[in-house]
N, C-alpha and C positions, 0 to 999 in steps of 0.2 A: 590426690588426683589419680586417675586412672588412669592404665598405659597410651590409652588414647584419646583421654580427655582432649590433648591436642592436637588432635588430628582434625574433629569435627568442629564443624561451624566457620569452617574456611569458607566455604562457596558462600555464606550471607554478606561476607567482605570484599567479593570479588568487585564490584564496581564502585565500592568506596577507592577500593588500591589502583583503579586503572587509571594510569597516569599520574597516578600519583608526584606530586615533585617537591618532597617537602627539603626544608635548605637545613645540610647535616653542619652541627653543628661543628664549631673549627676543629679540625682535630691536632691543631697545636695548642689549644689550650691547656690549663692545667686539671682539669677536669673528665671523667669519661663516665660515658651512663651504659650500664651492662645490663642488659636484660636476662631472666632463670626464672625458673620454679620452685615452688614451693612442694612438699610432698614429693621429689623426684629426685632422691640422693646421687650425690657426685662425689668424685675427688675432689674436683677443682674446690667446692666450699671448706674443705682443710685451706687452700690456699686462699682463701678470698678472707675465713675468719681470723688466719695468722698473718695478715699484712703482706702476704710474701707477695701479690700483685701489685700494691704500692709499691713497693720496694724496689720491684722488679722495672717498672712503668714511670718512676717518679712523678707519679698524679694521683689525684684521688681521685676514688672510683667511686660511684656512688648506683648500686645494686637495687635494681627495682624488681619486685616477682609481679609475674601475669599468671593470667589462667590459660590463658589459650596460646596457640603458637601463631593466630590470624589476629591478636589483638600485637604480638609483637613483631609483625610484618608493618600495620600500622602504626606503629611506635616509632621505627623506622623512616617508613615513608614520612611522616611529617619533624622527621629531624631529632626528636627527645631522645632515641636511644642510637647509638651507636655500634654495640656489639649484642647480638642477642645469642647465650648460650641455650641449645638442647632442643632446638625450633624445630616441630617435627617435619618433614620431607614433605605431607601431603599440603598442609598450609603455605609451606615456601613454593609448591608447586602453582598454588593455585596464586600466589602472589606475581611469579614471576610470569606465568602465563597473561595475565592481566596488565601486563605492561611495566610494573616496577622492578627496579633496577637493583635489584641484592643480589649477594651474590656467596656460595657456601662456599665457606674456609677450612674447616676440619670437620671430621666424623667426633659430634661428641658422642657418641655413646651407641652400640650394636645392640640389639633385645631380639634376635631371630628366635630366639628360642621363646619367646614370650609373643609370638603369632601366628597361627598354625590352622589346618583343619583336623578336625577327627571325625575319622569313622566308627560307626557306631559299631560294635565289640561280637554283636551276633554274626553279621556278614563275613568273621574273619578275613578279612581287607585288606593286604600291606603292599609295601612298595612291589612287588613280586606278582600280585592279582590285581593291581590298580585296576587293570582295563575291564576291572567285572563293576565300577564305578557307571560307566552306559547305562543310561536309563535310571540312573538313581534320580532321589529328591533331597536335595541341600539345601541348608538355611546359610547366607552369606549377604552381610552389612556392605549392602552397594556400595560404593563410589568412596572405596579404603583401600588404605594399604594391604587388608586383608582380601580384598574380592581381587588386588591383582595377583598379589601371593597364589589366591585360588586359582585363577585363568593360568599364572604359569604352569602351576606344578598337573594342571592337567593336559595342558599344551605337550609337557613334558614326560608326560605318561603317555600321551595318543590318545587320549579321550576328547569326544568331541560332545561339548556345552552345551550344541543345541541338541545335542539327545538326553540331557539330563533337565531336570525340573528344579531350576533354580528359584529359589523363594526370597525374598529380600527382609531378612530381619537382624535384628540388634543382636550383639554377643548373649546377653543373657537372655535372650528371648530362644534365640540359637541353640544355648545349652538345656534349655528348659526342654524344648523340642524332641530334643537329643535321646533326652532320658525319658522322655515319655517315648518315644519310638517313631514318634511323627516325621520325624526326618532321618534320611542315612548318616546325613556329614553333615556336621557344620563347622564355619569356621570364625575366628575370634580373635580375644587378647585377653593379659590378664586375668583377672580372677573368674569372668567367664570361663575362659579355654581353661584353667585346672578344673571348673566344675567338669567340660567337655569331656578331659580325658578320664574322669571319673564312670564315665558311658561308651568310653571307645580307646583307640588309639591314633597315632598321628602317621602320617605316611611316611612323613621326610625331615629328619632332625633341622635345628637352626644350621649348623653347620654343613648340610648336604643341599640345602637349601641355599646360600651365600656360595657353594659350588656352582650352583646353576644361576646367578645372578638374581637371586629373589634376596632382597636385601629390607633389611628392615632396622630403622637407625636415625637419630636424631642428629642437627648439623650445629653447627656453628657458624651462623650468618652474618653479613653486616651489609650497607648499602655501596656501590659498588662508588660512589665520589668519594667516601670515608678510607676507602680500601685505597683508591689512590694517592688522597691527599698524607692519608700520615699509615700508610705501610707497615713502618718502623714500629709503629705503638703495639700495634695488629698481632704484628711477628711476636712481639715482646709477650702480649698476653698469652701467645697459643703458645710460648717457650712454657711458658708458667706451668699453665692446663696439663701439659705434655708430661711434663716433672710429677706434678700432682699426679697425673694416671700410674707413672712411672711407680712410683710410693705405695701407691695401693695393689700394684700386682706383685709387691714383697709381702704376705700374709705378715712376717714380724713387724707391719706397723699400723697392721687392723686395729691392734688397742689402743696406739696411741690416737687414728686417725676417728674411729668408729664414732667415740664420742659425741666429737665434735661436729663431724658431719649430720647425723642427727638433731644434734641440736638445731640446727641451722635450717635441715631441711624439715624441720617442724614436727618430726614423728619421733617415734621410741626407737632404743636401740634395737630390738628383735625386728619391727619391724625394715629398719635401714640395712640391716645384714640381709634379712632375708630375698627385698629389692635390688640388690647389690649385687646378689649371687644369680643374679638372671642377665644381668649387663657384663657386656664387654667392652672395655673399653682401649681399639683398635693404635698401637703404637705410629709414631710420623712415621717411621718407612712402611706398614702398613696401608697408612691412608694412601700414600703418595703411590701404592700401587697401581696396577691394573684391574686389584677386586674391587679397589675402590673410589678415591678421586681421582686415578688414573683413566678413569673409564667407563668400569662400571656403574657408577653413581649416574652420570650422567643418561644412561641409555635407562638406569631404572626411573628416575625423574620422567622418563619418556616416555615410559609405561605407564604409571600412575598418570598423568596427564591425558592419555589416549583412553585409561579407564573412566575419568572424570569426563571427559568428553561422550563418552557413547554412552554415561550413567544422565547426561543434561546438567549435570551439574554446573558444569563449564563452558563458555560459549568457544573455545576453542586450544589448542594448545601451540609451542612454537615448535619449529620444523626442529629444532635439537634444542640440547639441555647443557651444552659444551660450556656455552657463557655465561653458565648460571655456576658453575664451578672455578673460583679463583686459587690456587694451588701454590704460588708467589708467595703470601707471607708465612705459609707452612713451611715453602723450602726454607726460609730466610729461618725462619724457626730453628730448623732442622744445623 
């Protein structure tokens, strides 16, 4: 799966999920259904293939993969799952805009470096000459995480949008662009954006980028009667998660961990190292910030919703993104 396989195909769910009120299953049973991906290596599957979430939970858990992050909004909504890990932000946005009642618990996993625009390498371009951006022509995949990224970092430059000729195409179409010359900038994900920077370069690293609140990062979801009802389990899984990240930012237990996580995420080892070294994955007193569930997450949720709304994708968004972030079973974690 591609970095942003789950991003797209939200909005075709949007009025299946609205109002959705499916009945979550008990969450004192002995039983719990976790939602993940396939193709999209984690820590947490070292802990999920060694038991240490049973053990941890005293239940069994029983791990369903999806393709998309709007198939497990609705998975949710009508009660089957429970927790769903690594749900990308633009799918839970258009979920919770829609009236369903979920609610994000932790930051699983940062890729800012894995979404970017490039300028194309003749213009000599960088954060220092951005504003000779004026009047250019960009390729930029509407109504993504990447077209807000784009509107910030030019917000953020003092370049103003309506003087440039924005074009609306897909990453690889973008990249394709790029290098034939048809466009100045374009911007993307994944295996696009390395074609990308093969024709230019990037203005604003992940890390200078998450300075200015452009954040780009998969969550940890779950529905928000679940989160009430059993808390306790909640906290217990994301103690688990936590540990597991904890494990994998010690390089001495990449060899015992690498294996395994691979296996599980369906792909080869070269390819899971290599995926792996583009993710960050943000410690509890990290998240509990103000870069990030302190805060931040919540006004960028806000963004992205205000982008889907002027892209039609979305018939509207909520006046804040405050209560779409529950921060309670982290601390309890913590």
């Amino acid at each position: 799966m591609t970095i942003k396989t789950k991003l797209m195909g939200a909005v075709a769910a949007t009025a299946m999920l609205a109002g959705a009120q499916g009945a979550v299953a008990d969450g004192h049973s002995d039983e719990l259904t976790v939602a993940y991906f396939l193709e999209w290596p984690m820590p947490f599957q070292f802990a999920k293939e060694t038991g240490l979430y049973e053990e941890a939970l005293g239940k069994k858990i029983n791990w369903v993969s999806f393709d998309t992050g709007t198939a497990m909004s609705a998975a949710m909504a009508s009660g089957d799952v429970q927790i769903s890990v690594s749900q990308g932000v633009p799918p839970f946005v258009v979920a919770a805009s829609a009236g369903q009642d979920i609610q994000i618990v932790d930051v699983a996993v940062s890729y800012s470096e894995n979404d970017n625009c490039v300028v194309a390498s003749g213009l000599e371009i960088d954060k220092e000459s951005a504003s000779e951006l004026a009047g250019k022509k960009v390729a930029v995949p509407l109504g993504t995480a990447a077209h807000y990224g784009f509107l910030s970092q030019m917000a953020h430059f003092g370049v103003d949008v309506a003087s440039m000729e924005v074009v609306d195409m897909a990453p690889a179409e973008g990249a394709a662009a790029l290098s034939q010359g048809s466009v100045d900038m374009s911007c993307g994900w994944g295996g696009a954006l390395r074609r990308m920077k093969e024709s230019g370069n990037i203005l604003l690293t992940g890390a200078e980028k998450e300075a200015l609140g452009i954040l780009v990062f998969d969550a940890t979801t779950a529905p928000a009667d679940f989160i009430a009802e059993d808390g306790d389990t909640l906290a217990a899984f994301l103690k688990v998660t936590a540990e597991a990240n904890a494990m994998w930012a010690d390089e001495a237990n990449h060899a015992k961990m690498l294996p395994v996580i691979a296996k599980d995420a369906g792909m080869d080892e070269a390819a899971t190292a290599e995926t792996l070294a583009g993710f960050t994955f943000p410690t509890v007193d990290e998240q509990l910030s103000g870069a990030w569930l302190g805060g931040n997450a919540a006004a960028f949720m806000k963004g992205v919703a205000d982008v889907f709304v002027a892209s039609g994708s979305i018939d509207g968004a909520l006046d804040s993104y405050e209560g779409a972030v529950n921060t309670a079973p982290l601390e309890a974690a913590k």
